[in-house]
PDB file of N, CA, C and O in Angstrom:
ATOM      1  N   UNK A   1     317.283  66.487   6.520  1.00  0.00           N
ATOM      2  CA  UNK A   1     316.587  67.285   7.511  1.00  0.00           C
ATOM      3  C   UNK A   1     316.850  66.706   8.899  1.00  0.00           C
ATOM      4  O   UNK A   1     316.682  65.497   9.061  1.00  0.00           O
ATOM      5  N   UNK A   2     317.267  67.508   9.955  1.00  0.00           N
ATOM      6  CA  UNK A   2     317.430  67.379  11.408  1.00  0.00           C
ATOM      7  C   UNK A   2     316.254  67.552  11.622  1.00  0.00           C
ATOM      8  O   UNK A   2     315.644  68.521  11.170  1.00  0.00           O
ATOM      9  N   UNK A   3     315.608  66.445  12.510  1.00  0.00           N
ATOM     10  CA  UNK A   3     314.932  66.395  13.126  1.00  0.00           C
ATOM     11  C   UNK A   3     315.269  67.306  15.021  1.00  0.00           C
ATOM     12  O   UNK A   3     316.433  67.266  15.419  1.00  0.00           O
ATOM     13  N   UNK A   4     314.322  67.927  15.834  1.00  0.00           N
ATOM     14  CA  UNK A   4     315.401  68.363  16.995  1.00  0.00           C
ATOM     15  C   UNK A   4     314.136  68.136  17.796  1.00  0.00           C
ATOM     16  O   UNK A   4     312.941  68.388  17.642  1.00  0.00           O
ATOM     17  N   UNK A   5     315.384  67.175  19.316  1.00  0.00           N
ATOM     18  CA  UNK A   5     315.080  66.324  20.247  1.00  0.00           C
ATOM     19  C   UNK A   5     313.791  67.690  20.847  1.00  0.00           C
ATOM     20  O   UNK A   5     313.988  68.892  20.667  1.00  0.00           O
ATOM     21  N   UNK A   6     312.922  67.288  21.335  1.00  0.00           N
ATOM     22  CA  UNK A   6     311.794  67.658  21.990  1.00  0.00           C
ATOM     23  C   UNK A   6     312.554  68.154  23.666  1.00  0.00           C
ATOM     24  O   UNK A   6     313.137  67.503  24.532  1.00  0.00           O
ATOM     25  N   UNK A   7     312.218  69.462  23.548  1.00  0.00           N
ATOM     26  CA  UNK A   7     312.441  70.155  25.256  1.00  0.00           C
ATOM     27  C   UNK A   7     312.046  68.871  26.261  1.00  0.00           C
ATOM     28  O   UNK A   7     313.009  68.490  26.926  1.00  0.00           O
ATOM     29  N   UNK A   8     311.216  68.384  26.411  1.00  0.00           N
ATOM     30  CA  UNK A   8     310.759  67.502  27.484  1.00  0.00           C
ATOM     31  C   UNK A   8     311.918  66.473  27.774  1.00  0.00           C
ATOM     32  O   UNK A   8     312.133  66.301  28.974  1.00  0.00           O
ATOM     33  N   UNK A   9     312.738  65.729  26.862  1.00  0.00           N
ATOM     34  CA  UNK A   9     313.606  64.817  26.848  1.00  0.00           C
ATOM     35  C   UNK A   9     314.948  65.123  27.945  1.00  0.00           C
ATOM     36  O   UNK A   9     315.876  64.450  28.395  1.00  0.00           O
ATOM     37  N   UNK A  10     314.528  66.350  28.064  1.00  0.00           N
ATOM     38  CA  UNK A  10     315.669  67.282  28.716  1.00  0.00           C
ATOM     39  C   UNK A  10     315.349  67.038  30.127  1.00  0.00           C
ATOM     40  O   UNK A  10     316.044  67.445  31.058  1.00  0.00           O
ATOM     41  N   UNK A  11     314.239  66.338  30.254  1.00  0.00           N
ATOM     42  CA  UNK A  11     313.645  66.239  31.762  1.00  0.00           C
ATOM     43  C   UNK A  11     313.583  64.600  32.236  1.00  0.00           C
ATOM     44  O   UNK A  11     313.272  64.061  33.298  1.00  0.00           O
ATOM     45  N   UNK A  12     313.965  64.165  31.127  1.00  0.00           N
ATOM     46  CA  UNK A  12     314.532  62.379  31.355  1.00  0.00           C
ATOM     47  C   UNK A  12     315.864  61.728  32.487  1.00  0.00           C
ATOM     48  O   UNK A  12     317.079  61.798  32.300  1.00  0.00           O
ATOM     49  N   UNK A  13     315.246  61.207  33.472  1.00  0.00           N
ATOM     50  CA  UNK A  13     316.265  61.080  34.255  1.00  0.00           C
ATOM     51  C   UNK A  13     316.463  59.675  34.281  1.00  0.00           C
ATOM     52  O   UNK A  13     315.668  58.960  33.672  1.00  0.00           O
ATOM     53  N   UNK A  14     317.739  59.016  35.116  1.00  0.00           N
ATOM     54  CA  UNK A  14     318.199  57.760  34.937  1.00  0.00           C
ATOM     55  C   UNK A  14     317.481  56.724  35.838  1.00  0.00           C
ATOM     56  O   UNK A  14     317.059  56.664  36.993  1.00  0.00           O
ATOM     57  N   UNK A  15     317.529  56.184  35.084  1.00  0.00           N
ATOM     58  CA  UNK A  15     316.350  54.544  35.511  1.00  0.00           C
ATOM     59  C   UNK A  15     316.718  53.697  36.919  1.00  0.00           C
ATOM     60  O   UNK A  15     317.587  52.866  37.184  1.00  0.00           O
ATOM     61  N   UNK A  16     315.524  54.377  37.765  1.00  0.00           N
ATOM     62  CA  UNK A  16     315.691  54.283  39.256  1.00  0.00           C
ATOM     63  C   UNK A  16     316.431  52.913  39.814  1.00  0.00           C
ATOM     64  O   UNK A  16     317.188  53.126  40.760  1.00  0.00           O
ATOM     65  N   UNK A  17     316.319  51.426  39.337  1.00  0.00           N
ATOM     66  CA  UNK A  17     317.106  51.070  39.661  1.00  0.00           C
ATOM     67  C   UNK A  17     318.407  50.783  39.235  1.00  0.00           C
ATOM     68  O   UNK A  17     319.227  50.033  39.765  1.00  0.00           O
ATOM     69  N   UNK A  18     318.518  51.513  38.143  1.00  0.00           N
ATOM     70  CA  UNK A  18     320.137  51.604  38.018  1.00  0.00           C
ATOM     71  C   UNK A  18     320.854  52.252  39.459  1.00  0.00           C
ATOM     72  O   UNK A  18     321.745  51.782  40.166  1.00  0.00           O
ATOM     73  N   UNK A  19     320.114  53.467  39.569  1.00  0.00           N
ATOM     74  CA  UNK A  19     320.588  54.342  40.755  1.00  0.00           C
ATOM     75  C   UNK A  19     320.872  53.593  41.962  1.00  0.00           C
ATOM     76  O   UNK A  19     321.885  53.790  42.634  1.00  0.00           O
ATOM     77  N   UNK A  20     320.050  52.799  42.221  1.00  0.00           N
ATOM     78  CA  UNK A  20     320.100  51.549  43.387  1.00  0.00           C
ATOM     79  C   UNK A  20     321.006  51.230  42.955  1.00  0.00           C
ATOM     80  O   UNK A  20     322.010  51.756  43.435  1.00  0.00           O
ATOM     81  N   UNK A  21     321.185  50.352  41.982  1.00  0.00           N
ATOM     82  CA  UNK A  21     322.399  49.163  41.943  1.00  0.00           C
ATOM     83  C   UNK A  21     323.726  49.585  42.100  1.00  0.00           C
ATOM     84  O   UNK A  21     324.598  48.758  42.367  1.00  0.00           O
ATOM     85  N   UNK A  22     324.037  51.027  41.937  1.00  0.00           N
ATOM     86  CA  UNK A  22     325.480  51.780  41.583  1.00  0.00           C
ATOM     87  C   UNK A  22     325.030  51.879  43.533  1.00  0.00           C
ATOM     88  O   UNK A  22     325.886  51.258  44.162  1.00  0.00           O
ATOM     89  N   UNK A  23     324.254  52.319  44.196  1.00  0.00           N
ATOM     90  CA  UNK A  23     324.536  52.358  45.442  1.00  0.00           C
ATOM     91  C   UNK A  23     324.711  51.357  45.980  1.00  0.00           C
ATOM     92  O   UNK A  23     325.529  51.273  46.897  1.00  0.00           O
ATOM     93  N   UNK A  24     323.919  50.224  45.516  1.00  0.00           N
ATOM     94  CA  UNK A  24     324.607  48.387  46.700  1.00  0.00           C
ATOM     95  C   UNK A  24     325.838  48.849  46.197  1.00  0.00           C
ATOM     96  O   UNK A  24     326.463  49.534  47.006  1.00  0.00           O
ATOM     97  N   UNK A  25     326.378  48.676  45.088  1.00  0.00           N
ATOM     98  CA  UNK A  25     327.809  48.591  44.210  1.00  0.00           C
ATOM     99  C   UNK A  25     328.770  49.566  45.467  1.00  0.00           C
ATOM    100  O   UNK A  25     329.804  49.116  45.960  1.00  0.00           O
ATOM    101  N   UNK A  26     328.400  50.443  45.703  1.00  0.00           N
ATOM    102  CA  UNK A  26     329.271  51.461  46.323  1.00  0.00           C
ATOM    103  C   UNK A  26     329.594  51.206  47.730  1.00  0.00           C
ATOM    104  O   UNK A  26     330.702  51.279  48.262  1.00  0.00           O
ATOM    105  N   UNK A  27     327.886  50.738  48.525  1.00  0.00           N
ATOM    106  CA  UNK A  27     328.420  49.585  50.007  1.00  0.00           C
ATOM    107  C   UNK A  27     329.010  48.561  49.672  1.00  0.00           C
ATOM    108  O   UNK A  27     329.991  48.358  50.388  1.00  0.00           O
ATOM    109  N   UNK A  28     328.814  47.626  48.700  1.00  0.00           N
ATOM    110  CA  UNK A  28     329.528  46.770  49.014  1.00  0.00           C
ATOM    111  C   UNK A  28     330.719  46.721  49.034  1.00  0.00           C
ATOM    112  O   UNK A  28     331.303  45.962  49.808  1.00  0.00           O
ATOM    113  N   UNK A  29     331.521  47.725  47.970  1.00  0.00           N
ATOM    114  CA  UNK A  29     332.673  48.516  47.855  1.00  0.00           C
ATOM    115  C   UNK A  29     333.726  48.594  48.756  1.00  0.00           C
ATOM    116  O   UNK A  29     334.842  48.095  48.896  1.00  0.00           O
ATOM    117  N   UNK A  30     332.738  49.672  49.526  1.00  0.00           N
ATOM    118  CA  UNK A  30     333.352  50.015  51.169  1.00  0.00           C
ATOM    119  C   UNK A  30     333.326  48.946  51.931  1.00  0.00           C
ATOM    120  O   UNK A  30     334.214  48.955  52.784  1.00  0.00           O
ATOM    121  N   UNK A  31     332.352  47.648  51.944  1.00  0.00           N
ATOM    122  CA  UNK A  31     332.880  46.440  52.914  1.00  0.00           C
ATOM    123  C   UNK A  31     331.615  46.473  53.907  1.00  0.00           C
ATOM    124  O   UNK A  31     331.727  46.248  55.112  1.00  0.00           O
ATOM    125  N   UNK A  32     330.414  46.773  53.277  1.00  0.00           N
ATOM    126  CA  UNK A  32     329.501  46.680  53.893  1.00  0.00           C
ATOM    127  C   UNK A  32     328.599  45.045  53.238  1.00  0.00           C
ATOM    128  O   UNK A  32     328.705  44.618  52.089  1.00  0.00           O
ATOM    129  N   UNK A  33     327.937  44.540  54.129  1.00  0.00           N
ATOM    130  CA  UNK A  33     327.064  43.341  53.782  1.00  0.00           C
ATOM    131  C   UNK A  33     326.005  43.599  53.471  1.00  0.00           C
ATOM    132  O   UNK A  33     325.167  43.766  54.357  1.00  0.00           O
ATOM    133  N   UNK A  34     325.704  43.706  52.324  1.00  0.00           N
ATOM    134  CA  UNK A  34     324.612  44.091  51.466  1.00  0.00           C
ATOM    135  C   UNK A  34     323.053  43.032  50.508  1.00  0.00           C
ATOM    136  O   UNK A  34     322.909  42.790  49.309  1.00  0.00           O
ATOM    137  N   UNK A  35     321.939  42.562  52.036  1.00  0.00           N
ATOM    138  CA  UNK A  35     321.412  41.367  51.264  1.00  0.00           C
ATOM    139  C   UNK A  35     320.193  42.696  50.324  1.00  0.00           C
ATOM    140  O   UNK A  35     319.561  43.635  50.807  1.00  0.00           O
ATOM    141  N   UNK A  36     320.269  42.297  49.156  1.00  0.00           N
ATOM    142  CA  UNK A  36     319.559  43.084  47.995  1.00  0.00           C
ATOM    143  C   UNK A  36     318.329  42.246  47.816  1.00  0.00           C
ATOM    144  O   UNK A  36     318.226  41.113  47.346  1.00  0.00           O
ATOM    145  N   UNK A  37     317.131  43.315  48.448  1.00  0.00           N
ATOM    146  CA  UNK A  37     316.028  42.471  47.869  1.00  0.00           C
ATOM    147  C   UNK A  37     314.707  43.528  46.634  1.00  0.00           C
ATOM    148  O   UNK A  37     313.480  43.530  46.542  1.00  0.00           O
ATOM    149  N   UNK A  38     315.818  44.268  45.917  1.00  0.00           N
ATOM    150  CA  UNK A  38     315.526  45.553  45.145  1.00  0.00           C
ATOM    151  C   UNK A  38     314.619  44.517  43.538  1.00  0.00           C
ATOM    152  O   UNK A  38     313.497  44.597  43.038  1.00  0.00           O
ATOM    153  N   UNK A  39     315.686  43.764  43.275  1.00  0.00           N
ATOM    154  CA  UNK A  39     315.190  43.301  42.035  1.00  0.00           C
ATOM    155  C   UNK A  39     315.431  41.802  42.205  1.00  0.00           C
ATOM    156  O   UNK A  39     316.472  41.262  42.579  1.00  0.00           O
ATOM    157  N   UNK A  40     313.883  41.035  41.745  1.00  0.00           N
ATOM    158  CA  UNK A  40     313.977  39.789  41.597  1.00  0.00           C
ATOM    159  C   UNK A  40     314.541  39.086  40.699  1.00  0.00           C
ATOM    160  O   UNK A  40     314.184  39.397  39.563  1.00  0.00           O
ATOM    161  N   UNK A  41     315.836  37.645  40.813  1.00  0.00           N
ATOM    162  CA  UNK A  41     316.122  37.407  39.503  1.00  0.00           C
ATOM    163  C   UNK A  41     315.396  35.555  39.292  1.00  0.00           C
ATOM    164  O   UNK A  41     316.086  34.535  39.300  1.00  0.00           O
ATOM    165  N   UNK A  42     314.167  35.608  39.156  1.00  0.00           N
ATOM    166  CA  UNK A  42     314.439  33.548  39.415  1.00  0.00           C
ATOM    167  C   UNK A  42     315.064  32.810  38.794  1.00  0.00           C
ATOM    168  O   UNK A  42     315.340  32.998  37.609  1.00  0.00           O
ATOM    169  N   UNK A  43     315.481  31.642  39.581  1.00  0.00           N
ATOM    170  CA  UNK A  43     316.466  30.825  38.608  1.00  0.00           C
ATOM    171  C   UNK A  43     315.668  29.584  38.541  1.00  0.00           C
ATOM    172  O   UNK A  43     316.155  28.520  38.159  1.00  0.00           O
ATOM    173  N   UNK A  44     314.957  29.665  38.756  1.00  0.00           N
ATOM    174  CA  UNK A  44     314.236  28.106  38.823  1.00  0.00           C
ATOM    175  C   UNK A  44     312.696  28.521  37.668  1.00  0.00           C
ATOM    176  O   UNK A  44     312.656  29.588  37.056  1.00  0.00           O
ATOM    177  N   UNK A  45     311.512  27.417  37.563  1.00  0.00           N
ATOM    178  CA  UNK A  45     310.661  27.424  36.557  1.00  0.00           C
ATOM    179  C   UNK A  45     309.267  27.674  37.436  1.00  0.00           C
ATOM    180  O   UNK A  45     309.303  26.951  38.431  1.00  0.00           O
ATOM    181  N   UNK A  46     308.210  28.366  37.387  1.00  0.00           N
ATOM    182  CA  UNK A  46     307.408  28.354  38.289  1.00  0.00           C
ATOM    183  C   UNK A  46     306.856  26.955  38.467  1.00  0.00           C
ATOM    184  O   UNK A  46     306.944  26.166  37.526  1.00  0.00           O
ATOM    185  N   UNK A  47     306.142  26.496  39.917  1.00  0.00           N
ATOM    186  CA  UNK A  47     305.579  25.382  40.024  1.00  0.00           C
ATOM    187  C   UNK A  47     304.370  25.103  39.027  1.00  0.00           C
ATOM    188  O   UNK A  47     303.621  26.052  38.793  1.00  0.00           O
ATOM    189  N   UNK A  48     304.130  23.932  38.450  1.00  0.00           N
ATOM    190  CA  UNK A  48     302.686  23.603  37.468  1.00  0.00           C
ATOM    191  C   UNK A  48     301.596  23.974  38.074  1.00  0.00           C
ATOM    192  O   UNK A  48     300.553  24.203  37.463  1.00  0.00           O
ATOM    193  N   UNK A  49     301.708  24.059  39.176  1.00  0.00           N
ATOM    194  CA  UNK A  49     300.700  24.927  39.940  1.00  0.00           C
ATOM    195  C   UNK A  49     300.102  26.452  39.604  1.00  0.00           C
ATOM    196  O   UNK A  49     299.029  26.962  39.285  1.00  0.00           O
ATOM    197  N   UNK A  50     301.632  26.898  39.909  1.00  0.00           N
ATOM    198  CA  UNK A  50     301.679  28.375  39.817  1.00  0.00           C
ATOM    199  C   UNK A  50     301.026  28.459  38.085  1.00  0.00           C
ATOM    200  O   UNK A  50     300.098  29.255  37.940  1.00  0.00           O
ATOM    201  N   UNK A  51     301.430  27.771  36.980  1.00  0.00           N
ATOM    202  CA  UNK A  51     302.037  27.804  35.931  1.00  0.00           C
ATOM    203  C   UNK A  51     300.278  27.552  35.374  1.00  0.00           C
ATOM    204  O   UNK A  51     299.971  27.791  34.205  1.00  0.00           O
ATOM    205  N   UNK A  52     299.550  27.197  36.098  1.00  0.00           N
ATOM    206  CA  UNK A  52     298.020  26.753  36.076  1.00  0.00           C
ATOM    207  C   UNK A  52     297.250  27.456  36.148  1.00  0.00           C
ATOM    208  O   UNK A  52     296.273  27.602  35.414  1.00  0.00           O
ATOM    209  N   UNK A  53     297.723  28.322  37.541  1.00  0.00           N
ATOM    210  CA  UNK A  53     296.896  29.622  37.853  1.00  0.00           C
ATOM    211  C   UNK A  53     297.217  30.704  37.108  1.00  0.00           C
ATOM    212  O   UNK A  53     296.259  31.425  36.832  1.00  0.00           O
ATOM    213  N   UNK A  54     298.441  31.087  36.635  1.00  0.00           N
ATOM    214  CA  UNK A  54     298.562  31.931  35.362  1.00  0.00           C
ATOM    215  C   UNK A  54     297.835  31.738  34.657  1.00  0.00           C
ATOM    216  O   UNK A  54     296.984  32.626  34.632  1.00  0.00           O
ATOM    217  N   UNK A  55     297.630  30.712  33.760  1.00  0.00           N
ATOM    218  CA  UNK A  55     297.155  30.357  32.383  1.00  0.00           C
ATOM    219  C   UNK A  55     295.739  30.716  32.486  1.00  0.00           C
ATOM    220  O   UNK A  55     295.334  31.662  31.810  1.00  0.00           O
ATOM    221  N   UNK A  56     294.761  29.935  33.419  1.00  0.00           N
ATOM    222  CA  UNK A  56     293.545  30.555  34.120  1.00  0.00           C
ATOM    223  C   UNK A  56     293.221  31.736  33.874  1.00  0.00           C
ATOM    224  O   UNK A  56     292.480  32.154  32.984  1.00  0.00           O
ATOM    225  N   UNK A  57     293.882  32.399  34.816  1.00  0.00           N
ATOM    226  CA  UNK A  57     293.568  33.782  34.724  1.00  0.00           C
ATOM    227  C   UNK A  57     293.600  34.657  33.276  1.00  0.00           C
ATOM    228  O   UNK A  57     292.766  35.442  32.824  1.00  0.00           O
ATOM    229  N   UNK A  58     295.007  34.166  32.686  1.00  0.00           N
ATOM    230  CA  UNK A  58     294.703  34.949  31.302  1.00  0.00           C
ATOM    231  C   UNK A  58     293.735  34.681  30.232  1.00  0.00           C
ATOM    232  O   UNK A  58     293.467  35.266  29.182  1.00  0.00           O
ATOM    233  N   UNK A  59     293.221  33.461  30.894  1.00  0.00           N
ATOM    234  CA  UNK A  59     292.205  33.096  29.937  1.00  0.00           C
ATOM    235  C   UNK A  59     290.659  33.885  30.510  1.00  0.00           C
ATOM    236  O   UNK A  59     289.692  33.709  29.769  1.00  0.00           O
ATOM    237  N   UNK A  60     290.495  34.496  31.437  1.00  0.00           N
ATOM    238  CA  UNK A  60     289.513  34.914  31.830  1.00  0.00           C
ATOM    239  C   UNK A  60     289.616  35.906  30.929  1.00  0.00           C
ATOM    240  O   UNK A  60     290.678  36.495  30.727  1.00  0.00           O
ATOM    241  N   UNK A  61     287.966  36.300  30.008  1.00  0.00           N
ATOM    242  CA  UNK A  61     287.988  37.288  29.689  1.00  0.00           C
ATOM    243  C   UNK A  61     287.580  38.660  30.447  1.00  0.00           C
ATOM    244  O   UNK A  61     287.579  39.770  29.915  1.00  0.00           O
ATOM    245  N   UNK A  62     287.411  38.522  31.103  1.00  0.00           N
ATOM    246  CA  UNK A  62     287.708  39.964  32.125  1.00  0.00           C
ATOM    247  C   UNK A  62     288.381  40.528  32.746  1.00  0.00           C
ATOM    248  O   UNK A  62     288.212  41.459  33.534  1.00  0.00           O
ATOM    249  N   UNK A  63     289.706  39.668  32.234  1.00  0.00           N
ATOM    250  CA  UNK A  63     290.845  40.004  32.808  1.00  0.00           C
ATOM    251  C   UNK A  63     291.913  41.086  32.566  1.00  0.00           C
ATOM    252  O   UNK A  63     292.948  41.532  33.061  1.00  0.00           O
ATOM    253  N   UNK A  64     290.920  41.291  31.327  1.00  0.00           N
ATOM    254  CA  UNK A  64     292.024  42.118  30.438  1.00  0.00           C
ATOM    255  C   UNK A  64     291.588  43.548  30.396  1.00  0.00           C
ATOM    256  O   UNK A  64     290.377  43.770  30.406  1.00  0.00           O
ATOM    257  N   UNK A  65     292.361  44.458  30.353  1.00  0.00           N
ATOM    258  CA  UNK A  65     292.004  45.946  30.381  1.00  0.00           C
ATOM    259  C   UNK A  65     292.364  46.877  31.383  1.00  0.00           C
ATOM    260  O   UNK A  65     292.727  46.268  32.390  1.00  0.00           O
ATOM    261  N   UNK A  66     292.409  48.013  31.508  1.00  0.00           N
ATOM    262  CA  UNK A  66     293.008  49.219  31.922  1.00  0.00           C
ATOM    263  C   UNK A  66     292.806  49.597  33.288  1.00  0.00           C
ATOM    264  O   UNK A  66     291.642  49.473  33.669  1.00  0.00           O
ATOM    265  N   UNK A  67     293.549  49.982  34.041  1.00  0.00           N
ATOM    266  CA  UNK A  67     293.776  50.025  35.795  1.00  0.00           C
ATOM    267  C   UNK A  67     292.438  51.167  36.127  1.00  0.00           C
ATOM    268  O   UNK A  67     292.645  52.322  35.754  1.00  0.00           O
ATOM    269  N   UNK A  68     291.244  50.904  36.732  1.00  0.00           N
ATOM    270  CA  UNK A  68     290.634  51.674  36.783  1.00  0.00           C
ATOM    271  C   UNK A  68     291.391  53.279  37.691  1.00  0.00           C
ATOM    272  O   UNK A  68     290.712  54.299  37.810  1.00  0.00           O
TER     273      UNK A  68
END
């Protein structure tokens, strides 16, 4: 049995920053200087600091639950 893809799927469009990245891709192409501050990548570990105040917080139980 075929299952058949749902009408709505038909209304799925491509994942916004892909769309970005094919456009830096296309200035930089042409020879344009392109500083990208679209998507973060870190290369480093957060500070024990930072890494403190995370933990904190997820431990609050009221922290958890749905965007009013």
């Amino acid at each position: 049995m075929i299952i058949p893809l749902a009408h709505r799927a038909d209304q799925t469009q491509e994942y916004y920053f892909s769309v970005k990245l094919a456009e830096v891709r296309q200035l930089i192409s042409a020879g344009h200087d392109v500083i990208n501050m679209g998507i973060g990548n870190p290369d480093m570990m957060p500070s024990d600091a930072t890494l403190d105040a995370l933990t904190s917080s997820a431990l609050q139980p009221d922290a958890h639950g749905y965007q009013s």
